[in-house]
NULOSE-273734 format. One record per residue (C-alpha): residue number from 1; residue in one letter; x, y, z. Coordinates in Angstrom, 2 decimals. Layout:
! residues N
   n res      xx      yy      zz
 NUM   A       X       Y       Z
...
***
This chain:
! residues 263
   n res      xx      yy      zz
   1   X  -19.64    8.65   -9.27
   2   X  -16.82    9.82   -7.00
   3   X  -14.92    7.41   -5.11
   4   X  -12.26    8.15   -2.26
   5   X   -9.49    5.12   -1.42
   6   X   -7.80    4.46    1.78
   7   X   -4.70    2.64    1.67
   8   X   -3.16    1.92    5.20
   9   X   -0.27   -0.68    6.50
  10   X   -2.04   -0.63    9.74
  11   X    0.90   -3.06   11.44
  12   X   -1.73   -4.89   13.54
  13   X   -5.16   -4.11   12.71
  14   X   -6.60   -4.82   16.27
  15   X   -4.42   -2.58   17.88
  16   X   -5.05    0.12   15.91
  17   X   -9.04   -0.20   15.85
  18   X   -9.53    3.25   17.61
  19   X   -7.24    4.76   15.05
  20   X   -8.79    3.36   12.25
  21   X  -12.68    4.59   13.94
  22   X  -10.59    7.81   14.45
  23   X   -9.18    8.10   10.98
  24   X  -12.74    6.99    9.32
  25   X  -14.26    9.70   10.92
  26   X  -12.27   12.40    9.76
  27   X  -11.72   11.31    5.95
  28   X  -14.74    8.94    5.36
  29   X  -13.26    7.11    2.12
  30   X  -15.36    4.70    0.25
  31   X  -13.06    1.87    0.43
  32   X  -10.30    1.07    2.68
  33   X   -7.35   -0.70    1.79
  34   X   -5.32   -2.47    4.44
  35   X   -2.37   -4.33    5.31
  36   X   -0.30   -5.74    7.52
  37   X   -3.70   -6.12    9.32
  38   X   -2.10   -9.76   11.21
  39   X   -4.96  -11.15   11.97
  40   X   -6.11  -14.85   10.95
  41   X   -9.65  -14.35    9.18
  42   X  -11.94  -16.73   11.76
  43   X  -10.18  -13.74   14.51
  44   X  -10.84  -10.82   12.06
  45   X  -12.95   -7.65   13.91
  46   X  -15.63   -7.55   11.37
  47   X  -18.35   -6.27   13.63
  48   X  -15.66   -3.75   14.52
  49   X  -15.39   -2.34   10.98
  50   X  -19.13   -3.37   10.02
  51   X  -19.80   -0.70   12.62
  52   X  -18.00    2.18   10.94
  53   X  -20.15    1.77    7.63
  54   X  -18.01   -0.91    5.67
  55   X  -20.94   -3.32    5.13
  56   X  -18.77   -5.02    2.18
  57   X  -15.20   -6.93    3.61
  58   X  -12.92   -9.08    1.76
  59   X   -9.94  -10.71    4.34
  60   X   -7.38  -12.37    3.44
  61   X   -5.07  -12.83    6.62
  62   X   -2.82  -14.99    8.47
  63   X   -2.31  -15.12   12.67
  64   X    0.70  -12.37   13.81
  65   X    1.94  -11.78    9.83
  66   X    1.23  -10.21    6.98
  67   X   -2.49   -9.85    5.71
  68   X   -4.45   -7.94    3.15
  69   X   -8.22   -6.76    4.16
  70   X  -10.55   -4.36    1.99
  71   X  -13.61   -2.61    3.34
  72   X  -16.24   -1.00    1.43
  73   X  -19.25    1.16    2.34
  74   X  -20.73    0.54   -1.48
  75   X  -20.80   -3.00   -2.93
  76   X  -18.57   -5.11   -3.92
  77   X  -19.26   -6.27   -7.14
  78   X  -16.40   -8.37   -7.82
  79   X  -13.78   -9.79   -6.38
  80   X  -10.79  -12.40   -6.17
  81   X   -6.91  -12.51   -4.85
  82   X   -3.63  -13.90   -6.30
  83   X   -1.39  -16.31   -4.71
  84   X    2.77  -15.01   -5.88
  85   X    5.36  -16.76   -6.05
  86   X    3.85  -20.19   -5.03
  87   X    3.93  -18.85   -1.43
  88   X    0.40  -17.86   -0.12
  89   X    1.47  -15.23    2.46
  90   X   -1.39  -13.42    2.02
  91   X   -0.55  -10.40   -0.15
  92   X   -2.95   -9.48   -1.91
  93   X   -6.42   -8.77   -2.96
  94   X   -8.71   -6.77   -5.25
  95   X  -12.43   -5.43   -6.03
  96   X  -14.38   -4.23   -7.95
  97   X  -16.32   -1.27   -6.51
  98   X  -18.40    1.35   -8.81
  99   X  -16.63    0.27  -11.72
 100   X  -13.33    0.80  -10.39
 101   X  -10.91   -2.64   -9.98
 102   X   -8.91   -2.18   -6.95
 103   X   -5.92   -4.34   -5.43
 104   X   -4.12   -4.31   -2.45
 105   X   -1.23   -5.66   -2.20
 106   X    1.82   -5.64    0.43
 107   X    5.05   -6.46   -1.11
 108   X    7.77   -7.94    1.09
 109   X    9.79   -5.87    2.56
 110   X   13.06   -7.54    1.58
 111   X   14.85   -8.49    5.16
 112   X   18.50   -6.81    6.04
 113   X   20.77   -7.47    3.15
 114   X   20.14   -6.64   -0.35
 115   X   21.94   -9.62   -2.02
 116   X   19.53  -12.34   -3.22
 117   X   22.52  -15.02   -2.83
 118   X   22.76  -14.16    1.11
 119   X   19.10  -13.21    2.01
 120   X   15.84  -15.48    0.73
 121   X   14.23  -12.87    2.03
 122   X   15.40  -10.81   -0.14
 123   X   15.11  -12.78   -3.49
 124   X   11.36  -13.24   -2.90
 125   X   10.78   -9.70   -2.60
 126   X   12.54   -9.56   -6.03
 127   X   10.59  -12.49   -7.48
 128   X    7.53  -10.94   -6.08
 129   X    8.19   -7.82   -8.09
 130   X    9.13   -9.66  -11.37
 131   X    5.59  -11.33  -11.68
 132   X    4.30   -8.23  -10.69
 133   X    6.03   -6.80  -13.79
 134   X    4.60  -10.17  -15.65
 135   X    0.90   -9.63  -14.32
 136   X    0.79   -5.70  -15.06
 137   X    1.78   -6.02  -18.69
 138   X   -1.36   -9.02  -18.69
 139   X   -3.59   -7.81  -17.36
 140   X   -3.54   -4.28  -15.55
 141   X   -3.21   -1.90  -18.07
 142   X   -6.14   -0.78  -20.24
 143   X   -8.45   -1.21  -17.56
 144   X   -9.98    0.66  -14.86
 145   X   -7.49   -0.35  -12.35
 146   X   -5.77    1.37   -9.02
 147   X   -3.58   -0.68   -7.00
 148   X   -2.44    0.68   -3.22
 149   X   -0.64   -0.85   -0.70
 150   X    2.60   -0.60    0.84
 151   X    4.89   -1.81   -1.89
 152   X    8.45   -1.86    0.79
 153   X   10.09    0.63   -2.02
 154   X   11.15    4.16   -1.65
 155   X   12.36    4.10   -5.83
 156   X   13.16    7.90   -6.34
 157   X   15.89    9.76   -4.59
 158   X   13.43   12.15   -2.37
 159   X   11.28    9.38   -1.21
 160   X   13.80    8.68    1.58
 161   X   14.92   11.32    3.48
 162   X   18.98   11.04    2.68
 163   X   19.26    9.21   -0.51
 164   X   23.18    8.90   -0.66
 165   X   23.30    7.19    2.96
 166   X   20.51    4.82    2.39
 167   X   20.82    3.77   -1.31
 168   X   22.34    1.00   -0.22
 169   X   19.75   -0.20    2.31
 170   X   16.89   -2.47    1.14
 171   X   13.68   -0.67    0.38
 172   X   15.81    1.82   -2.10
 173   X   18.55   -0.30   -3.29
 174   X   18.67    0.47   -7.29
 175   X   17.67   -3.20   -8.35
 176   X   14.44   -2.77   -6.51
 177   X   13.96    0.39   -7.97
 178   X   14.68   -0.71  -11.61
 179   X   12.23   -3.39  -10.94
 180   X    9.12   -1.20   -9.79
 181   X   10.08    1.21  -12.65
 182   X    9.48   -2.08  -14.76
 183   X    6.50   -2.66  -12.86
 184   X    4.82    0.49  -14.11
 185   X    5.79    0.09  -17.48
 186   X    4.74   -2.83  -17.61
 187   X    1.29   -1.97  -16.47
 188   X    1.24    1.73  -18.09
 189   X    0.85    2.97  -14.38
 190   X    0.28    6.75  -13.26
 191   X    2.51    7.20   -9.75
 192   X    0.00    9.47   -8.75
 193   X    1.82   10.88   -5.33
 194   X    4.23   12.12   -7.73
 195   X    1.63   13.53  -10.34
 196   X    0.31   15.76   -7.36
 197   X    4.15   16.04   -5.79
 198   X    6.92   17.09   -7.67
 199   X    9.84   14.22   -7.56
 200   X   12.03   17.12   -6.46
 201   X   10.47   17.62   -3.01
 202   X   10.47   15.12    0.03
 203   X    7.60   12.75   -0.10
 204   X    7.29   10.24    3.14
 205   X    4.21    7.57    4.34
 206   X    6.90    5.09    6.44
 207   X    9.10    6.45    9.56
 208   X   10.86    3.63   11.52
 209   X   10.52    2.63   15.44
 210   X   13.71    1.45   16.01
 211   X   14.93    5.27   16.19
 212   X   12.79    7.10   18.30
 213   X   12.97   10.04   17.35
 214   X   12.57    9.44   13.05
 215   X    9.43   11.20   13.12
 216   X   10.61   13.89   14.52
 217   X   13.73   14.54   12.47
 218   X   11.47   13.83    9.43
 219   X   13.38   10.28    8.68
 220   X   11.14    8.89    6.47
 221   X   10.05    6.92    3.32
 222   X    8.00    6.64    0.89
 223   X    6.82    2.83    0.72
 224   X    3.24    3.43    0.40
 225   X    2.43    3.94   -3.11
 226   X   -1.17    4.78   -5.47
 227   X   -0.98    4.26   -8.77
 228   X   -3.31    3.98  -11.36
 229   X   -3.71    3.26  -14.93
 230   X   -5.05    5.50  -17.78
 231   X   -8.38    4.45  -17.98
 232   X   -8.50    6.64  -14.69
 233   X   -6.01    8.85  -14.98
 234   X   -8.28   11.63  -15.79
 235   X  -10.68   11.09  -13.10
 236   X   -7.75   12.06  -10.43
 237   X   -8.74   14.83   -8.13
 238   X   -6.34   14.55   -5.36
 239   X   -3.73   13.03   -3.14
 240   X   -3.07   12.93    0.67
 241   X   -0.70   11.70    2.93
 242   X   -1.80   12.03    6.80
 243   X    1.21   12.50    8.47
 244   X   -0.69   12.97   11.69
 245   X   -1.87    9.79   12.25
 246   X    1.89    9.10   13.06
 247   X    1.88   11.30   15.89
 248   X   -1.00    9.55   17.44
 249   X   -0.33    7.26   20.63
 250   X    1.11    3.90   19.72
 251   X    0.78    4.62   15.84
 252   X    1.45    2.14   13.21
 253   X    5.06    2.91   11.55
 254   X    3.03    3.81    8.26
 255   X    0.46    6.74    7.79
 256   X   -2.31    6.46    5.01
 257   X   -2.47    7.51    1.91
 258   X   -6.39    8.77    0.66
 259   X   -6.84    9.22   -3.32
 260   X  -10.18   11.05   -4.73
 261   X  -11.48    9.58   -7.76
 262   X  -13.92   12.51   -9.78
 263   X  -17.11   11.49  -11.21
***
């Protein structure tokens, strides 16, 4: 049957409730990936999102960081989450909903400096990637997998919007790149924003808060990624990014990303 995804970085799912009953009303996916929801799990607003249809939740969160949460309005019918590099930050989860495995995963974001001999920060996000690359080749590919989330990398040259000044910034340093690339390999992944968007025009889900006016000027990235693998590939109707929701009053930094699965 069809089946439409949400993925979302909501950055603080409590304080974006309205926007979430907002956005649900207007795109009505099946399943809604989140993260960044920063919310421990005995504080999590399930009535809140029981409400809007998603009888089925899996949380997985921590109080003020990080924190992975799927809803679904059909049934879960199975279900589990991976702890990465030995650090359970809560980063990740994944059903199983009509068939269709789905993980969620947010990847850190890398702190300031892209040198994993001066930043720990940094060399996590790095290690996080490599046993992504480790798991994908596994046990991804060959099965009916999509995996969402905001993955804190902008890999191509338009997914940021001035590659030359910011190739040296984390979130599109070449290493990190070259590491998601291996990622996909790896797993035989389909970028699918990019098999409905050429890589030659701009593609953005991220704009930053610390400049006011990013959204504005169009100063974004692309951090929030779909991809799938080719057991699905062929069921892929469409891809959209909803830019609007970034406009909205006291928006989350990240806009989400909605993928239609055909029958």
């Amino acid at each position: 049957m069809p089946l439409r995804v949400a993925t979302w970085n909501v950055n603080s799912l409590r304080q974006r409730l309205d926007h979430l009953a907002r956005f649900d009303q207007e795109q009505r996916p099946d399943v809604l990936c989140l993260q960044e929801t920063k919310v421990a799990d005995g504080s999590f607003p399930e009535n809140d999102i029981k409400a809007l249809g998603y009888e089925n939740l899996l949380i997985c969160g921590q109080k003020s960081y990080n924190g992975v949460a799927i809803a679904s309005r059909r049934p879960i019918e199975d279900h589990g989450r991976r702890v990465w590099c030995g650090k359970d930050d809560k980063r990740h989860l994944w059903a199983k909903v009509a068939g269709v495995e789905i993980h969620c995963f947010y990847v850190p974001s890398g702190g300031p400096i892209p040198d994993p001999e001066r930043n720990d920060k940094f060399a996590h996000k790095l290690m996080f990637l490599q046993e992504m690359q480790h798991w994908a080749g596994a046990e991804a590919k060959g099965r009916p997998l999509l995996l969402v989330g905001d993955l804190n990398v902008a890999p191509l040259e338009n997914d940021v919007w001035n590659h030359k000044r910011l190739v040296r910034s984390v979130g599109h340093t070449p290493r990190e790149s070259a590491a998601m690339a291996e990622v996909i390999q790896a797993g035989h992944f389909l970028d699918v924003a990019r098999h409905f968007v050429p890589e030659t025009e701009p593609l953005y889900t991220w704009w930053g808060y610390r400049f006011a006016a990013a959204f504005e000027k169009d100063y974004g990235w692309r951090l929030d990624h779909v991809w799938t693998t080719q057991r699905l590939a062929k069921r892929l109707e469409k891809l959209e990014v909803h830019k609007e929701t970034r406009s909205w009053e006291r928006p989350s930094d990240h806009v989400p990303v909605v993928v239609d699965l055909a029958e």
